[in-house]
LODRENNU-298676 format. One line per 4 residues: number of its first residue (from 1); their letters; for each residue x, y, z of C-alpha. Coordinates in pm, 1 decimal. Layout:
N
NUM	a	X:Y:Z  ...
***
This chain:
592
1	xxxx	0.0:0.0:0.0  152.1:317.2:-119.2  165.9:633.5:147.6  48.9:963.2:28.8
5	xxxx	230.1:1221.0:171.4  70.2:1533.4:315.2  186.4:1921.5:348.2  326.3:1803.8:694.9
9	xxxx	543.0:1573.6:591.5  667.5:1797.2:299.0  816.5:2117.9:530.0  1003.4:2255.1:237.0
13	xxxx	721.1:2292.7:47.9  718.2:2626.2:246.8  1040.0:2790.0:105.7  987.3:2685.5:-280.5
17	xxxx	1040.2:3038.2:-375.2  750.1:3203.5:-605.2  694.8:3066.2:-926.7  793.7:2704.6:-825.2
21	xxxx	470.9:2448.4:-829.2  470.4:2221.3:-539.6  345.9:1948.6:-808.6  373.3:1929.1:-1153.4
25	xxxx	194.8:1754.8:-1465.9  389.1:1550.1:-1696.8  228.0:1524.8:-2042.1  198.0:1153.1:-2200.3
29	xxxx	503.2:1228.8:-2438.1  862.6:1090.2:-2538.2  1181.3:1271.2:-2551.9  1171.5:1242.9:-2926.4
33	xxxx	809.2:1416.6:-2939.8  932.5:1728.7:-2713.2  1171.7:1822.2:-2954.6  897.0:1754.7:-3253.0
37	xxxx	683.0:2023.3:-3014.6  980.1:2278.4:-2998.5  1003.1:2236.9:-3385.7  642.2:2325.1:-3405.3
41	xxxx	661.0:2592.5:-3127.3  987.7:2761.2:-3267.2  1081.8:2620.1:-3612.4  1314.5:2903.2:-3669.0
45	xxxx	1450.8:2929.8:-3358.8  1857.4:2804.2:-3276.1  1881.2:2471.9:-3103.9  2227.8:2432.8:-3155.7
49	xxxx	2540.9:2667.3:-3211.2  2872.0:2504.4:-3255.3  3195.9:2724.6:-3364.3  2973.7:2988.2:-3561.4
53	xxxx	2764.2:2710.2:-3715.9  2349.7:2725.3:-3648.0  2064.9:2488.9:-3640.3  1738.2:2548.8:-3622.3
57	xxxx	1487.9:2331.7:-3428.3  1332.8:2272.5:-3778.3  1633.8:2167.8:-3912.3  1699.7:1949.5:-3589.2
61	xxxx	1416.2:1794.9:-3579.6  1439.5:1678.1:-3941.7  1802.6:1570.3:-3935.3  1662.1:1361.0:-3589.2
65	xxxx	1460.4:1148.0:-3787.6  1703.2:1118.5:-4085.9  1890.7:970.4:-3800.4  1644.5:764.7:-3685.9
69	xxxx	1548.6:641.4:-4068.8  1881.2:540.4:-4091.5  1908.8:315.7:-3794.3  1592.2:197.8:-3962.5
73	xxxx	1769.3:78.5:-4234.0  2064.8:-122.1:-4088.3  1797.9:-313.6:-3850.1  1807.2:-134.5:-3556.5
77	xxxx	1478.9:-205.8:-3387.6  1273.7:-125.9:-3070.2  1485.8:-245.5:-2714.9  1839.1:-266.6:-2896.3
81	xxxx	2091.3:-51.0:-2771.7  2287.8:203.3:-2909.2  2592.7:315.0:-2769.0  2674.1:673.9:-2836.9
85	xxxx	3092.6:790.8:-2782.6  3063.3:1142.8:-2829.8  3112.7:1490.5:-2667.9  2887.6:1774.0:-2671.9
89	xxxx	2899.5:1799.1:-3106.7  2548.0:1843.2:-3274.5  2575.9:1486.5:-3375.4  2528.4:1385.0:-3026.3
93	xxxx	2222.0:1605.3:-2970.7  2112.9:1481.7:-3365.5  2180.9:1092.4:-3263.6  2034.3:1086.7:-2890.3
97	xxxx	1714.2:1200.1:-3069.1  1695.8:973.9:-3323.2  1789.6:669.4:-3165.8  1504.7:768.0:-2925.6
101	xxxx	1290.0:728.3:-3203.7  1360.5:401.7:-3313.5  1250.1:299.9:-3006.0  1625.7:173.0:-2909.8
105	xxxx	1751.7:258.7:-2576.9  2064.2:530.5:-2606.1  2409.6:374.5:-2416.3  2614.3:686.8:-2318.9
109	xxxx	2990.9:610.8:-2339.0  3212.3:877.4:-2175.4  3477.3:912.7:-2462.4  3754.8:903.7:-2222.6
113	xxxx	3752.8:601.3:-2180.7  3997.1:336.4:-2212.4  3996.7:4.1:-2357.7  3896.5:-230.1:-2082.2
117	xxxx	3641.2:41.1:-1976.4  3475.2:60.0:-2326.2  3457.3:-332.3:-2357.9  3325.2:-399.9:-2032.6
121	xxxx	3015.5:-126.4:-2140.9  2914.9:-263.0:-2468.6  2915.6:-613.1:-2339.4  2724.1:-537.9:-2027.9
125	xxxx	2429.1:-339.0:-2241.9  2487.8:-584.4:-2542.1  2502.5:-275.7:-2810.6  2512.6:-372.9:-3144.8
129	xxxx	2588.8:-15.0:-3289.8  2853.1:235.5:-3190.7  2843.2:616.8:-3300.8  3183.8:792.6:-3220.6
133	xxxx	3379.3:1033.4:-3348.4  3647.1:913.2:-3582.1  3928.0:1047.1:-3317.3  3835.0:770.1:-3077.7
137	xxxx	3869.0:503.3:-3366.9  4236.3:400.9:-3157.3  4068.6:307.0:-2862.5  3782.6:126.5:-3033.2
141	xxxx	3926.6:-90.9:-3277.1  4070.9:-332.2:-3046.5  3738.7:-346.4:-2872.8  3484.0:-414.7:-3119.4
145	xxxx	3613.6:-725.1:-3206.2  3530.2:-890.0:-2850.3  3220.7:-712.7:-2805.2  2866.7:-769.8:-3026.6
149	xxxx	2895.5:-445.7:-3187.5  2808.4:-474.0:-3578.4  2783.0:-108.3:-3696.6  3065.0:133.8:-3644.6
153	xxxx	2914.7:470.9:-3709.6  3197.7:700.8:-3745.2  3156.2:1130.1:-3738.4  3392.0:1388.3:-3720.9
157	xxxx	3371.8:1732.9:-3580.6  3418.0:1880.1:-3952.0  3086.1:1753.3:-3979.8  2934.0:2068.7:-3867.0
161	xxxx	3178.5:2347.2:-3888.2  3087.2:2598.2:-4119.4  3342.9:2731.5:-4385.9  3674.3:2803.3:-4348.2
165	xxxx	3712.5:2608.6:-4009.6  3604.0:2264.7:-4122.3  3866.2:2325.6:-4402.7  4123.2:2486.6:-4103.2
169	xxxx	4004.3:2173.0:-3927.8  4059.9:1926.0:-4177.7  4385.3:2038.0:-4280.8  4514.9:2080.9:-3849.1
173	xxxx	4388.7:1690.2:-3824.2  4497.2:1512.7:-4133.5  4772.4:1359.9:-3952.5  4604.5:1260.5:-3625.3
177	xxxx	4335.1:1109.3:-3773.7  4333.9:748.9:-3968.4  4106.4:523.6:-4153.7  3926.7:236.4:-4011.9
181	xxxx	4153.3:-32.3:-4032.4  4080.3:-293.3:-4335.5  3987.6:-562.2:-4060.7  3797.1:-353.8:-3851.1
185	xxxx	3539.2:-588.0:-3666.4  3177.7:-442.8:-3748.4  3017.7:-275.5:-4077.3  3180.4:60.8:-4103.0
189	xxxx	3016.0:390.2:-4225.0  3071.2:795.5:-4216.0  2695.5:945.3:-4013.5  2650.4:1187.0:-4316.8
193	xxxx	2677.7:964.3:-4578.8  2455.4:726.0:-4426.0  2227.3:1022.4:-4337.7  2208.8:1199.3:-4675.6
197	xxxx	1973.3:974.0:-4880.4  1722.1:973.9:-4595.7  1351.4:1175.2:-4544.0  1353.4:1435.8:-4293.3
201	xxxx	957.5:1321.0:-4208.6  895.0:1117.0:-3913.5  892.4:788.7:-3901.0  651.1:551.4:-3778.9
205	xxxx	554.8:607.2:-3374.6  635.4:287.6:-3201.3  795.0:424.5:-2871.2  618.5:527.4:-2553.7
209	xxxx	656.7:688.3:-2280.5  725.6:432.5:-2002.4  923.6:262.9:-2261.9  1367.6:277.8:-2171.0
213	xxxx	1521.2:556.8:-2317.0  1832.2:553.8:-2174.2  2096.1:287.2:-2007.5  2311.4:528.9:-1818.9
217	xxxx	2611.4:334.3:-1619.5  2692.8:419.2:-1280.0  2830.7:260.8:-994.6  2496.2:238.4:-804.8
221	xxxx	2505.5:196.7:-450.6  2727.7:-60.7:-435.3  3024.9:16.0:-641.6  3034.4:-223.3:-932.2
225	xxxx	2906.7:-30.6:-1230.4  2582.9:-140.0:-1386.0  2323.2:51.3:-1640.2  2056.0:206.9:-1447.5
229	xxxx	1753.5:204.6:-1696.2  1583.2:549.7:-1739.8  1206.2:566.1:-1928.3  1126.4:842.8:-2129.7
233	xxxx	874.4:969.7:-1879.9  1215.6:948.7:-1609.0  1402.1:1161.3:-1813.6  1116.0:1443.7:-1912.0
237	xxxx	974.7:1449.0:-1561.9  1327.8:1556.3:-1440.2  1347.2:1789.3:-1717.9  1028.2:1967.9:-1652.2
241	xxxx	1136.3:1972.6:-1280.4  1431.0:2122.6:-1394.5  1234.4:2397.1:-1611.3  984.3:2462.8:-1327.5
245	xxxx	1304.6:2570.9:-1072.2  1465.9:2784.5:-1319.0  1173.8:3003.7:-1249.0  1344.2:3330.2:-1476.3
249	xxxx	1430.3:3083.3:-1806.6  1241.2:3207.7:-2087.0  1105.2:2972.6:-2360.3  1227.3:2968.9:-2684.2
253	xxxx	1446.2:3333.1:-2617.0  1718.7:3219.6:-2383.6  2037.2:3049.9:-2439.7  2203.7:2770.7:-2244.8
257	xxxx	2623.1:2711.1:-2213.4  2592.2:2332.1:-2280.4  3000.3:2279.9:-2143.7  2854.6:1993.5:-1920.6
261	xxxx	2895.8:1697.0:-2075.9  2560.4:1520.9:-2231.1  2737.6:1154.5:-2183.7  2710.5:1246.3:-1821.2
265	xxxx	2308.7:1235.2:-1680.0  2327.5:1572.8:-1520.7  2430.9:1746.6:-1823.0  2200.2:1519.7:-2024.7
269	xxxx	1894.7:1653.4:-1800.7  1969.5:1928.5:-1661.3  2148.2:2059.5:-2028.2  2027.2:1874.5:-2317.1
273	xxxx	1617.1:1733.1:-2229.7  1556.5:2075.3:-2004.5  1717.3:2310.3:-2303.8  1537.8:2094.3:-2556.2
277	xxxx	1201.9:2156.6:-2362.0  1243.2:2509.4:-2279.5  1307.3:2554.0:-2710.6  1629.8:2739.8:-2623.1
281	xxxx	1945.9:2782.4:-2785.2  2222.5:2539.4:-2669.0  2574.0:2676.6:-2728.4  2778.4:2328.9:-2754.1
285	xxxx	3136.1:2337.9:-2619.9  3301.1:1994.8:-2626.3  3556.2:2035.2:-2337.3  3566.7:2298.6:-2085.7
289	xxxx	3893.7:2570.6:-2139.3  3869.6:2838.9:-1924.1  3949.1:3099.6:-2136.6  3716.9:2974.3:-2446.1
293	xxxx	3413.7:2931.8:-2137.5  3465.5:3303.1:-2093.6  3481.8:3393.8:-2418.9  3210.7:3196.4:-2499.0
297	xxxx	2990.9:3379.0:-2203.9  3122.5:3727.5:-2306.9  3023.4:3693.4:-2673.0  2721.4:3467.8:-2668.3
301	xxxx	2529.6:3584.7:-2379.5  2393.8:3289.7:-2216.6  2159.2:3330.3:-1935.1  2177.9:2956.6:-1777.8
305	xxxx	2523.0:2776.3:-1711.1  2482.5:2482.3:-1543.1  2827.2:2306.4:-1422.6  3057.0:2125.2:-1153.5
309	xxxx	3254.5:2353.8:-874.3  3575.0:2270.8:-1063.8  3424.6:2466.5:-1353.9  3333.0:2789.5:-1120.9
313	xxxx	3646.0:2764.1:-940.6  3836.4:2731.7:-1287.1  3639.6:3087.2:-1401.7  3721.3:3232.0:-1032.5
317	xxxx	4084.8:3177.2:-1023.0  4166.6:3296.6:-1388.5  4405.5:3599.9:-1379.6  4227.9:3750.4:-1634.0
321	xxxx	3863.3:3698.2:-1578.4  3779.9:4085.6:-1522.9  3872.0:4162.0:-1858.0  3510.8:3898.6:-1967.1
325	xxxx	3151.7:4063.6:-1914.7  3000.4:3768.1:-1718.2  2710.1:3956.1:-1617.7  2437.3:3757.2:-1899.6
329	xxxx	2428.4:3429.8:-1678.4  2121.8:3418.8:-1427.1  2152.6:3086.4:-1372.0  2397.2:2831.0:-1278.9
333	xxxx	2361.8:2481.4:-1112.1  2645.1:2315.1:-919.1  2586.3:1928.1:-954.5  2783.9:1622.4:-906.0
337	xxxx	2982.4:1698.5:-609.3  2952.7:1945.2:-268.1  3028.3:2346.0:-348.0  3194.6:2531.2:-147.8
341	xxxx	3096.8:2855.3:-12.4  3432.1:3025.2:-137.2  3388.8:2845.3:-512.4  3052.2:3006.5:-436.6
345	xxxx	3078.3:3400.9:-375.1  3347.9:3445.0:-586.2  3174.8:3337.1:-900.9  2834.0:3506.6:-770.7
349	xxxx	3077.1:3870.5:-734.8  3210.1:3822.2:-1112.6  2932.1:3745.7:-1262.3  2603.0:3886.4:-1067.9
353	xxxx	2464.0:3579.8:-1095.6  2256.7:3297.5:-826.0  2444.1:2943.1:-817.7  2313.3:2707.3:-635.1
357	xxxx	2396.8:2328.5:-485.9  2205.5:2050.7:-590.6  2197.3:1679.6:-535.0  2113.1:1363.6:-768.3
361	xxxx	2193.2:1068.9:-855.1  2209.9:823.7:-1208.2  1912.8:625.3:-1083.2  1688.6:980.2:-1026.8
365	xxxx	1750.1:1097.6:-1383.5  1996.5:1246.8:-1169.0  1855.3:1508.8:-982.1  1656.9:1511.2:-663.6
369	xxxx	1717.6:1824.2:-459.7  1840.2:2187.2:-490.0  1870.0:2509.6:-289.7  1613.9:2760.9:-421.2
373	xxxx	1802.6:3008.0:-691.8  1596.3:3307.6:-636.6  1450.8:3223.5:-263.8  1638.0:3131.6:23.8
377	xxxx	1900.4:2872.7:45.5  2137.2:2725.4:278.9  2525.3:2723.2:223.5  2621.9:2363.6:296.5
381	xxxx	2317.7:2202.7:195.6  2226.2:2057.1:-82.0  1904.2:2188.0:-112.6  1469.8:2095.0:-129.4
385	xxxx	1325.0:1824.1:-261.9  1149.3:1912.1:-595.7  849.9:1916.9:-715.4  678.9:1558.2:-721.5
389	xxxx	969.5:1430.6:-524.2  946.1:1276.2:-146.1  1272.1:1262.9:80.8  1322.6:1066.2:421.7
393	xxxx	1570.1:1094.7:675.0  1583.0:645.4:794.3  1741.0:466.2:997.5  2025.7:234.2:883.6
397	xxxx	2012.3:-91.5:1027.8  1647.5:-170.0:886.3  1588.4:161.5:633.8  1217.2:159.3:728.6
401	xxxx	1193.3:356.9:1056.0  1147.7:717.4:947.5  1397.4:914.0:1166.4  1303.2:1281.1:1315.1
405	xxxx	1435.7:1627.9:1204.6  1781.0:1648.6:1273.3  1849.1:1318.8:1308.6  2169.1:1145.5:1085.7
409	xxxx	2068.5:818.3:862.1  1998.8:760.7:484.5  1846.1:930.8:245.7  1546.5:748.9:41.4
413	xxxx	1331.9:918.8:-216.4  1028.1:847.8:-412.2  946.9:1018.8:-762.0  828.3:975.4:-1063.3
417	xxxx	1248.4:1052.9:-1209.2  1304.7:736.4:-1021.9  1489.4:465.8:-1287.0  1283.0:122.7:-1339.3
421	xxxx	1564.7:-67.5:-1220.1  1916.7:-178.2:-1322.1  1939.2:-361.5:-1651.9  1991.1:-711.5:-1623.5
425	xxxx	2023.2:-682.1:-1254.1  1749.9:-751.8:-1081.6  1901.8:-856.1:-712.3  2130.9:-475.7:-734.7
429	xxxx	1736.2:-350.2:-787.1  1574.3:-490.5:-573.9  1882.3:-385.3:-309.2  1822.7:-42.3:-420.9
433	xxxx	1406.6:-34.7:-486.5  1218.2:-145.4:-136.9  846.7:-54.8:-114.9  868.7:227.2:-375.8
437	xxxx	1151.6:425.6:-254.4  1526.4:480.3:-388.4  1794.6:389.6:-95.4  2031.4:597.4:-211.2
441	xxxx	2345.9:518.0:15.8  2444.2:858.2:151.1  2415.4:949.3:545.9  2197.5:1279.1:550.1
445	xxxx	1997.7:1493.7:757.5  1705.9:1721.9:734.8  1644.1:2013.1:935.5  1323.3:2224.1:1037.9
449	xxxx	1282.0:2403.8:695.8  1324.8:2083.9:462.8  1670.3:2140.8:383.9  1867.9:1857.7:364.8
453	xxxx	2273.1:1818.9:452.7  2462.4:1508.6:325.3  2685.2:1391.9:617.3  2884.4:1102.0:530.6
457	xxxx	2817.7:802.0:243.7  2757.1:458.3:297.6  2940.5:374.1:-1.9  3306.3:460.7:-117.2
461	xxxx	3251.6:659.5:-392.0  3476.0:917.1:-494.6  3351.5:1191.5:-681.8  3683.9:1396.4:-818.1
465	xxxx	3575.1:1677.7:-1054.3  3202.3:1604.5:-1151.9  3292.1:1265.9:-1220.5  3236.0:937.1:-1020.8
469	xxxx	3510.0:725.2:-963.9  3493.5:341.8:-715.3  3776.5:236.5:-584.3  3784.7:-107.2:-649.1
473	xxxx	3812.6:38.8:-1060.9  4108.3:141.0:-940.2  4253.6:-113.9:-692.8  4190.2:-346.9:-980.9
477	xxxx	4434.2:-153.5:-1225.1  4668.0:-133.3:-908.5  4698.2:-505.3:-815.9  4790.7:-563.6:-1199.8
481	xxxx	5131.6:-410.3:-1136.6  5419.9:-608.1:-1077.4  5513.7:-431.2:-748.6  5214.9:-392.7:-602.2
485	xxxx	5120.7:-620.3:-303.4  4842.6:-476.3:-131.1  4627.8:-146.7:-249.3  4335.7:55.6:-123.5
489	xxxx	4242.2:387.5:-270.4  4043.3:695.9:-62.8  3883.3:999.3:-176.6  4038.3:1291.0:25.2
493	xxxx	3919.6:1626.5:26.8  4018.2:1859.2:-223.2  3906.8:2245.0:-285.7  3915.0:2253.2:-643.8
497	xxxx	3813.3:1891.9:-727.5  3561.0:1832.3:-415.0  3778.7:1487.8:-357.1  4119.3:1399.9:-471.9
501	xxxx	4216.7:1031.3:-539.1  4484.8:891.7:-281.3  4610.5:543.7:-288.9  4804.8:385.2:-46.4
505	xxxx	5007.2:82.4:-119.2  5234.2:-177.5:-33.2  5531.5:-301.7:-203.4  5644.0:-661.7:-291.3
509	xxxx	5973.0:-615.2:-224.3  6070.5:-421.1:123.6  6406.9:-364.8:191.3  6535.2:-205.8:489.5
513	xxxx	6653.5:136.2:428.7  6781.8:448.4:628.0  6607.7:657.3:455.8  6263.5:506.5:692.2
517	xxxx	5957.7:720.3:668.2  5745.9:662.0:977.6  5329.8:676.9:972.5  5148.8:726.9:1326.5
521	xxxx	4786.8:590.5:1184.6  4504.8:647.4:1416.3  4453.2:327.6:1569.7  4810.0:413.4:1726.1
525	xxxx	4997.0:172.0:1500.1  5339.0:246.5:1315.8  5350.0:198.8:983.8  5678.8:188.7:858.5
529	xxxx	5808.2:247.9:474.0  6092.9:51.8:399.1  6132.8:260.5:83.5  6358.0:534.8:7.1
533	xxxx	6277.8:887.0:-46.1  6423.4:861.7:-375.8  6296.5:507.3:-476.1  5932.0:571.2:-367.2
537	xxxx	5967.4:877.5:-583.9  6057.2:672.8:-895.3  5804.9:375.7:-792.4  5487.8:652.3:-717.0
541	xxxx	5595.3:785.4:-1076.7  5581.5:455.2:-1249.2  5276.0:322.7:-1072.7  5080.6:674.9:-1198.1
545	xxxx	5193.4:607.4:-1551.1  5090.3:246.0:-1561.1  4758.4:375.5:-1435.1  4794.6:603.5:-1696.7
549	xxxx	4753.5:390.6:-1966.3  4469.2:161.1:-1837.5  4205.9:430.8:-1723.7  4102.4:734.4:-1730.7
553	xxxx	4233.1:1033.0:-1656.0  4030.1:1192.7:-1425.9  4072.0:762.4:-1220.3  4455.8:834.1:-1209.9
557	xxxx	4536.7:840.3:-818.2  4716.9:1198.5:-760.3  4937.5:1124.4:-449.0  5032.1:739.4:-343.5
561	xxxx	5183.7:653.0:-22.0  5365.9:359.5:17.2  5288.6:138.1:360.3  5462.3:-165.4:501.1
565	xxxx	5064.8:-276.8:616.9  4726.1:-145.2:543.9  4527.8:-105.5:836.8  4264.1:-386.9:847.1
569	xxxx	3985.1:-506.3:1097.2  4041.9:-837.0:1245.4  3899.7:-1035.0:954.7  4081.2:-839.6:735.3
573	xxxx	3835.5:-581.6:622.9  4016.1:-224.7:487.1  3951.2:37.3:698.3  3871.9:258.8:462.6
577	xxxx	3783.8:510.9:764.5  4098.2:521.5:924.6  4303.1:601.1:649.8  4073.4:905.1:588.5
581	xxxx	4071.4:1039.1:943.9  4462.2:1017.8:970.4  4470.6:1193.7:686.7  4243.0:1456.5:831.0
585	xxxx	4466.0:1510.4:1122.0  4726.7:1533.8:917.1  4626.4:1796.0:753.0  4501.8:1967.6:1081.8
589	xxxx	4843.6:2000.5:1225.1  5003.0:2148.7:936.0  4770.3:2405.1:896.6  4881.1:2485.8:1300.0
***
């Protein structure tokens, strides 16, 4: 029997600040009909600017279903999935859309990734086609042939550069970018050839609304990544909560800095579906540069800039940033990590501006929660519940005893942006989906205004610059090196990234030295490094750069200490716990 909530059990309904519905209707659509309705509403409007280069939402919506016609073609059918590896280019706004269409579900690949990464994605989801751009055609070559993948769908960013710089661009890239190999494994072909031929009408409806739009990987709750399965009515819902808090956005006038990557599921909401609903212009920048970000908001004149704290810490520490009129942006939204009150006032003094903390997560379409942008808000927390969402404060051991205000357990919610479960995983689900609500894994509170504060997390996660990162990813990579014997990996806190990845790590070979480095840890134990200063130098160096070159970037551990023992309970558990608090009080008495 499902609970209905009443006004009393919703406090924060009280502070939505005006213009904000307490509920909201969601009409009996899919994602690939709201942009058809923005066509209709604003056919001559911009949807997309990329490098000088314009499309309408006419032309959009026509090149969507040229898209989707095509997919048609080469057998694509309703429930396969399609994996798109791209960054924010018009052909991933062009081929979300149209693979929406067909009915297919949409597999978002973060084109950073690595080999292993990549292989393990498209096997999990069992994609049989693969857009990409034709830059990532190194890393994907080797994989296709161990994964089901039949159709390589290869663009480049040419594509949709108007004249001189996809010439400029062509010319700068001749000699970075190759072929497809002779023996590449899958059915190879260039997205605007395979797109000319095709009629820009619709074609036939077979999708609907509860139907899975989207397979977005994450590491849940638990840690090991899976694809939490988002409907079409998940992914619209959150957009039109999204619309309904940006209570100053005006439809089909305003434009959006789309910097935020779309592969990720906060840019892909809060970004992509909302700018799509709202029928405003999205100005597409692939990879956040400083410098081009300012340019970009001096020029262009964006009103909404939604973003991680690395991004408004980037714009706040720039020498130069006076020199940029900043003032157009009304709007920004801090997702996918805490922000910090400095990060905070600094970028709200430059640029006149609200931003605002908010809180999601993969399997909420992401987001959840977020402090008011014109009302009042609370520096630390991470906001209100939103329209048509529930939040409770439970208790641990059982997660049904609904906890009083102020009180510390975890935070469960219940909303119609909640996924339909994991795909292919219906144990992790069921783990995560009990009696309607979302456990979501992170220690929160929730005091006498609705506001909710994250405390601590259940899980391990480490998010390091707006991106998600599990240790065991990591430890895994770790253990493959030759010297490695033992390996744990922390998130510690870092101003500009929110967390910083530290891993701590034991050597095969210890050999006395002089040169011992001593570790009081703060169970009391000594931990001594039989290493050199010099040696763990050169060993920290090569362990980074074998990391290096098996995962991402952004996964790359930036300090490693070396340990003769890891501190462990007595049946051997990591203490995960310990080796953050010493680090704590480390850092405490050197700020003394």
């Amino acid at each position: 029997m499902t609970t209905i909530a009443t006004d009393s059990d919703r406090p924060w309904l009280k502070n939505y600040e005006p213009g904000v519905p307490s509920t909201i209707t969601c009409p009996d659509m899919t994602l690939g009909a709201v942009l058809n309705q923005s066509a209709t509403k604003f056919p001559d409007q911009s949807a997309v600017f990329f490098y000088g280069k314009r499309i309408s939402y006419a032309e959009l919506d026509g090149l969507a279903n040229q898209f989707c016609r095509s997919l048609l073609r080469l057998g694509v059918k309703k429930g396969d999935r399609v994996a798109l590896m791209l960054p924010n280019v018009p052909q991933m706004v062009i081929c979300y859309f149209g693979t929406l269409r067909t009915g297919a579900m949409a597999v978002l690949t973060n084109p950073l990734y690595h080999e292993h990464e990549l292989e393990t994605q498209l096997k999990d989801s069992g994609a049989e086609t693969l857009v990409a751009l034709d830059l990532f055609l190194p890393v994907i070559t080797n994989v296709l042939k161990k994964t089901k993948v039949k159709h390589l769908i290869l663009c480049s960013v040419k594509d949709y550069l108007s004249f001189p710089k996809n010439f400029l661009y062509s010319l700068k890239m001749r000699s970075k970018i190759q072929p497809p190999p002779a023996d590449v494994a899958a059915q190879t072909f260039g997205l605007v050839e395979l797109m000319g031929n095709e009629e820009t009408a619709p074609a036939e409806e077979v999708v609907s609304p509860d139907d899975v739009a989207v397979v977005q990987y994450t590491g849940g709750t638990t840690g090991i990544p899976k694809g939490a399965m988002l409907t079409h009515r998940n992914l619209l819902v959150n957009a039109i909560q999204t619309r309904s808090w940006f209570t100053k956005q005006k439809e089909g006038k305003d434009r959006l800095l789309a910097v935020i990557p779309f592969f990720h599921v906060y840019g892909l909401t809060v970004a992509l579906n909302e700018g799509i609903l709202a029928g405003v212009e999205l100005i597409l920048l692939p990879k956040f540069h400083t410098k081009e970000v300012l340019r970009y908001i001096h020029k262009y004149r964006p009103k909404v800039f939604p973003g991680v704290q690395a991004m408004y810490l980037a714009i706040g520490n720039y020498p130069k940033t006076h020199k940029y009129d900043l003032t157009s942006v009304e709007v920004a939204l801090s997702g996918a990590g805490p922000l910090m009150r400095e990060v905070q006032e600094r970028f709200e003094h430059l640029t006149k501006s609200r931003i605002v903390e908010g809180y999601g997560l993969s399997e909420a379409s992401p987001v959840t929660h977020a402090n008011p942008i014109f009302g009042m808000r609370k520096i630390g927390s991470i906001g209100l519940p939103w329209p048509q969402t529930e939040a409770r404060i439970v208790d641990r051991e059982t997660g049904k005893k609904v906890l009083p205000v102020g009180e510390s357990g975890e935070l469960v919610i219940r909303g119609p942006q909640v996924m339909k479960g994991y795909w292919n995983k219906p144990e992790e689900t069921a783990h995560v989906l009990r009696d309607g609500w979302l456990h979501t894994g992170d220690i929160a509170k929730m005091d006498e205004d609705g506001f909710f504060f994250i405390v601590d997390r259940m899980k391990d996660m480490i998010k390091t610059g707006g991106e998600n990162v599990y240790p065991r990813e990591v430890e895994e990579v770790l253990y493959k090196h030759p010297r490695v014997r033992e390996a744990v990996v922390v998130g510690i806190p870092n101003d500009f990234l929110g967390e910083q990845i530290k891993a701590y790590i034991v050597l095969n070979e210890e050999k006395p030295s002089e040169d011992t480095l001593n570790t009081q840890a703060s169970d009391g134990t000594d931990h001594k490094h039989n290493v050199s200063q010099e040696g763990e130098k050169a060993a920290a160096d090569e362990i980074i750069e074998f990391c290096k070159e098996h995962i991402s970037k952004f996964k790359v551990p930036k300090e490693i200490e070396f340990r003769s023992e890891i501190p462990k309970t007595s049946v051997g558990k990591v203490l995960r716990r310990t080796l953050r608090d010493e680090e704590m009080k480390k850092r405490a008495m050197q700020k003394q």
